[in-house]
N, C-alpha and C positions, 0 to 999 in steps of 0.2 A: 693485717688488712690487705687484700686483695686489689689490684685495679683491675677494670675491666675497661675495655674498648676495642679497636682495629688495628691488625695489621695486615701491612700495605708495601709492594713490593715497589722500587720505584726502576727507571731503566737502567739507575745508573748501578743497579746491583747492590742496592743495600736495602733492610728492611726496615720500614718506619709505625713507630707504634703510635696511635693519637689515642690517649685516654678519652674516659668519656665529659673529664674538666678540661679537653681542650689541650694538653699537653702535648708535647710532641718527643718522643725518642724516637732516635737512630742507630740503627748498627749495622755489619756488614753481613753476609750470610754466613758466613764461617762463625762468628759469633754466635748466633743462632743456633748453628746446628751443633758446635761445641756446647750450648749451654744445656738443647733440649738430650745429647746423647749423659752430660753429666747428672743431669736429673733423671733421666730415663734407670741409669745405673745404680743410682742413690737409690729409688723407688724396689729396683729387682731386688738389691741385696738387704733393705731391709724389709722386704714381702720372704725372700728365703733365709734370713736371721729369723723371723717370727715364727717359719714354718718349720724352725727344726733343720732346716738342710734339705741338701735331695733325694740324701739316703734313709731317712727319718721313716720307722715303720707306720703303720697307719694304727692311731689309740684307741683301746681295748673300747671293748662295746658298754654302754652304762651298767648295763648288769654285772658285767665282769667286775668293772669298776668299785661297785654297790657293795660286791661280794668281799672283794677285797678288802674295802672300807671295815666293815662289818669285822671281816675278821684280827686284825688290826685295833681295834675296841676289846673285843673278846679276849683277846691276851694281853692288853695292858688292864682289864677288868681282873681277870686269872692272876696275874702279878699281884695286882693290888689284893686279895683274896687270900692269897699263899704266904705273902712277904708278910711279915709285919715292921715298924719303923717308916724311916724315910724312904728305904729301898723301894716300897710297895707305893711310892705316890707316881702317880701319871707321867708326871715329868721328867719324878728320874731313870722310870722305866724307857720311857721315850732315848731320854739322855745318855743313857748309859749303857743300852743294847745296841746304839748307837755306835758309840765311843770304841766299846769291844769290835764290835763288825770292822770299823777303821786300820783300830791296831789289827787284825786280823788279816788285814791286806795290805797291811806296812804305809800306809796312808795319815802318818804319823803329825804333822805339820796340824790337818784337819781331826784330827783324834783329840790332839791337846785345847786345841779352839774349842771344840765341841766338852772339854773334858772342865775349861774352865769354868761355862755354863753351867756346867752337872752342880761344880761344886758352890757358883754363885745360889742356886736354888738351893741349898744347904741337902745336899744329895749326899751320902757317904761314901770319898772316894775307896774305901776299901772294898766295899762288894765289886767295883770295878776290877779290879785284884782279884777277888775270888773267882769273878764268874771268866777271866781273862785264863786265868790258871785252868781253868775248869775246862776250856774251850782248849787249852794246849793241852791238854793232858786224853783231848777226846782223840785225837791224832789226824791224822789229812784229812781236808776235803774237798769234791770233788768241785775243779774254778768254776765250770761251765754250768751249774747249780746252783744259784744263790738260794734258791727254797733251802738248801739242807743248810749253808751256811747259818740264814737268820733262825733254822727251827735248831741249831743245837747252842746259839747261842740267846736263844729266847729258852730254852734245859738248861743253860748254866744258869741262865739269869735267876730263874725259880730255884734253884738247886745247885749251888756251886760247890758244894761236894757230891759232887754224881761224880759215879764208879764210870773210871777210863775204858772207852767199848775195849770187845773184844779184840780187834785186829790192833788196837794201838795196847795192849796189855804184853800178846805174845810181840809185838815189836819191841815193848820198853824192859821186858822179860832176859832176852839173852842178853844186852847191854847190860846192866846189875850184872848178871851174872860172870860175864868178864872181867868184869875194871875190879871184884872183887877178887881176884886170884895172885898171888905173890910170884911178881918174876924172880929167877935165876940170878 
């Protein structure tokens, strides 16, 4: 609850507040101006907590937005379609292409939170495994891309025995063929 009334400066350099039941405070101006710059600062930083910051890009346009949403649906629809069992319900596609994206960026802490989820839903932690395998075995990708990130690990997801691309084949190709030679 707010008061409202006047304030009134008096000579002797302090400022006197009279509510409107008649009350009377006093304080000196320094009080004052100490209190209105610590609320002044309280208001800035939490109007730039709420906005993101001041580096904060400006959010995508509703269509974009729409779009996204949209497609977003369309591949946990596609999952549920392909998969059959638990793997193919909503949540543990949510949960679990989740999970993998995590481990994928060594964000391990938040992978296991998120992993214990998966498996309170009765989600099967093994496809986690499979499509995790499958997503290593695709070889780098590129940081500054997260599109390629979640489309090949939305591939393992449907498909976690999909054939390792080509560039990570002839990578994992001469290693074999090393470590299998007898030294001297």
């Amino acid at each position: 609850m707010t008061q409202s009334g006047r304030m009134r400066a008096t000579a002797s350099g302090r400022v006197v507040f009279i509510t409107t039941d008649g009350a009377v405070a006093s304080m000196s101006w320094r009080k004052v101006c100490a209190a209105f710059c610590v609320a002044s600062m309280l208001t800035g930083s939490a109007a730039l907590a709420q906005s993101g910051g001041p580096g904060k890009a400006e959010s995508k346009p509703p269509a974009e937005a729409a779009k996204e949403g949209q497609k977003k649906i369309d591949e946990i629809a596609d999952a549920a379609r392909v998969l059959t069992g638990p793997a193919g319900n909503p949540e543990c596609v949510w949960l679990g292409r989740r999970v993998v994206s995590l481990l994928w960026r060594d964000d391990l802490d938040t992978a296991f939170r998120h992993l214990d989820l998966y498996e309170r839903f009765g989600c099967p932690s093994a496809h986690i495994q499979a499509a995790f395998r499958c997503l290593v075995r695709q070889g780098d990708i590129d940081p500054k891309s997260p599109d390629t990130l979640n489309g090949r690990v939305h591939a393992c997801w449907l498909d976690p025995g999909l054939p390792p691309t080509p560039a990570a084949a002839t990578m994992a190709a001469p290693a074999t063929a090393t470590s299998g030679t007898a030294r001297p």
